[in-house]
N, C-alpha and C positions, 0 to 999 in steps of 0.2 A: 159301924164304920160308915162313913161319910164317902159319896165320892162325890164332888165338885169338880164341875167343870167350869171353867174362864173362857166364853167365847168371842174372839176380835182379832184383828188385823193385827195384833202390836202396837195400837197406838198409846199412847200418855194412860188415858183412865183406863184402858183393859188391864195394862200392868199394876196400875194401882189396884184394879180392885183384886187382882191376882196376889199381890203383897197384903193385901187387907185381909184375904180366907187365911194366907200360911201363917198371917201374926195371930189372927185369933183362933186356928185351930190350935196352934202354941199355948199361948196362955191359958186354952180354957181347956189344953189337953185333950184334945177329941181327936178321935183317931180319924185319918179323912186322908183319902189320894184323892190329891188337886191337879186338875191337869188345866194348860191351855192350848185351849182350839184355835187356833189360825186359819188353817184355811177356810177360804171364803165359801167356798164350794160346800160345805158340808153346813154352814150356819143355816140355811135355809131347814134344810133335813134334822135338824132338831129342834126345829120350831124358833128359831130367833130369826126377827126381819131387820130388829136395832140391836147395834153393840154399844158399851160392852154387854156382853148377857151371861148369865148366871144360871147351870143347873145343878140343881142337889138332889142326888137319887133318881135321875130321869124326869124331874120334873123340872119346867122353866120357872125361877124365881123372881128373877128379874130380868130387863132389858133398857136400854139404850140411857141408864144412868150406872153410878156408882153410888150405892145405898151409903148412909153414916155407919159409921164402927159401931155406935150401937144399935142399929137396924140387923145388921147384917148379923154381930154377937145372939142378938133375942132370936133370928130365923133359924140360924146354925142349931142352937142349942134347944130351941122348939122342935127341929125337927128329930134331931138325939132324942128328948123327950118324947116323940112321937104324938105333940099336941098340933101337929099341921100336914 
């Protein structure tokens, strides 16, 4: 089980890359609670200084872009695999 978190404001690319986890948890069937973080106040306290930011399993994966569909597919599914 995956849980991803989408950390940002609401702007354009935090919901993209929010829509980007729930298509390819979809298609690739991986089981994952996605959530998004809003407030501002807490993005410090998980370690993100830029949004959008990206964690999977407590760890920060990314920050202050939106990875491609297939970056983001290989990290998700890497991490399933538990080669990262």
């Amino acid at each position: 089980m995956l849980t991803i978190k989408v950390i940002g404001p609401g702007c354009i690319n935090c919901e993209n890359l929010y829509e980007l986890c729930v298509n390819i948890a979809a298609e690739n069937e991986l089981e994952a609670d996605i959530q998004k973080i809003t407030n501002r106040e807490k993005f410090a306290g998980l370690g993100i200084w830029m949004t959008p930011g990206l964690i999977v399993n407590d760890k920060v994966i990314s920050q202050g872009k939106v990875p491609t569909k297939s970056t983001l597919e290989h990290w998700l599914t890497d991490i399933v695999n538990k080669t990262i």
